[in-house]
C-alpha positions as CSV (number, residue, x, y, z in Angstrom):
1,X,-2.0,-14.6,3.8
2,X,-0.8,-12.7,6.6
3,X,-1.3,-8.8,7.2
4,X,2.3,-8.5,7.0
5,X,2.4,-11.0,3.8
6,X,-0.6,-8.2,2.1
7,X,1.4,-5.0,3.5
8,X,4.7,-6.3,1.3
9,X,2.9,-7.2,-1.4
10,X,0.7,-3.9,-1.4
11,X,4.4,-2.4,-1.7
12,X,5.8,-4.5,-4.3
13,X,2.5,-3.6,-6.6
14,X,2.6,-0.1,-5.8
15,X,6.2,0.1,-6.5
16,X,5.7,-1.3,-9.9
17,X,3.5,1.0,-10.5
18,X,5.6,3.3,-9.7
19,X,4.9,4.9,-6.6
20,X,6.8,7.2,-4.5
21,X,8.1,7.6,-1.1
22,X,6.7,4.2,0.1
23,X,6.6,3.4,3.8
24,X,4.8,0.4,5.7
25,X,4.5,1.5,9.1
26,X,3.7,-1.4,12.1
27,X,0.8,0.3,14.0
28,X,-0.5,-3.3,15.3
29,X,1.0,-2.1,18.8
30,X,-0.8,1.2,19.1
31,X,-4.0,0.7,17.5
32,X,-6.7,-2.1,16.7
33,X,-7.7,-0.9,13.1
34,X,-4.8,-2.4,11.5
35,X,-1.3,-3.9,11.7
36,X,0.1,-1.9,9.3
37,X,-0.2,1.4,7.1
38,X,1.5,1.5,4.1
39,X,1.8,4.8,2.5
40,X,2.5,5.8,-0.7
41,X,2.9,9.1,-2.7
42,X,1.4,9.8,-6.5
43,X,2.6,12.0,-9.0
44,X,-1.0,13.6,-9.6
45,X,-4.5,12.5,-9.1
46,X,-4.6,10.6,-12.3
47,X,-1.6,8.6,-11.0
48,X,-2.6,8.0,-7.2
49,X,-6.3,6.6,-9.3
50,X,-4.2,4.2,-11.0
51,X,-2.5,3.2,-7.6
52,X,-5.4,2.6,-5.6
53,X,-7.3,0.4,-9.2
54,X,-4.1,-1.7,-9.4
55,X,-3.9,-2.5,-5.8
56,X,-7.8,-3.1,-5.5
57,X,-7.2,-5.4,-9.4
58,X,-4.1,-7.4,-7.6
59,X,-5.0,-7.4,-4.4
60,X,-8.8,-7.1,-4.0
């Protein structure tokens, strides 16, 4: 899978879970830590929790 491949995919699970405001950003230009950040908004702490377990369950 490629690290755009797991950037969409991290969308479409957060999305269905979801998720607000939802951006994937290319950074693989300006920095070497990552090609992309994909950033995502919760609706409380409980929420973004659930977020981060789903994406670690499906994509982990």
């Amino acid at each position: 899978m490629t690290s755009l491949e797991l950037a969409e995919q991290a969308v479409k699970v957060l999305d269905k879970k979801k998720a607000y405001d939802l951006k994937m950003i290319k950074i693989r230009d300006i920095s070497t830590l990552a090609d992309y950040f994909v950033i995502a908004t919760g609706t409380s702490s409980t929420h973004v929790k659930a977020l981060a377990d789903e994406l670690e369950f499906q994509l982990g």
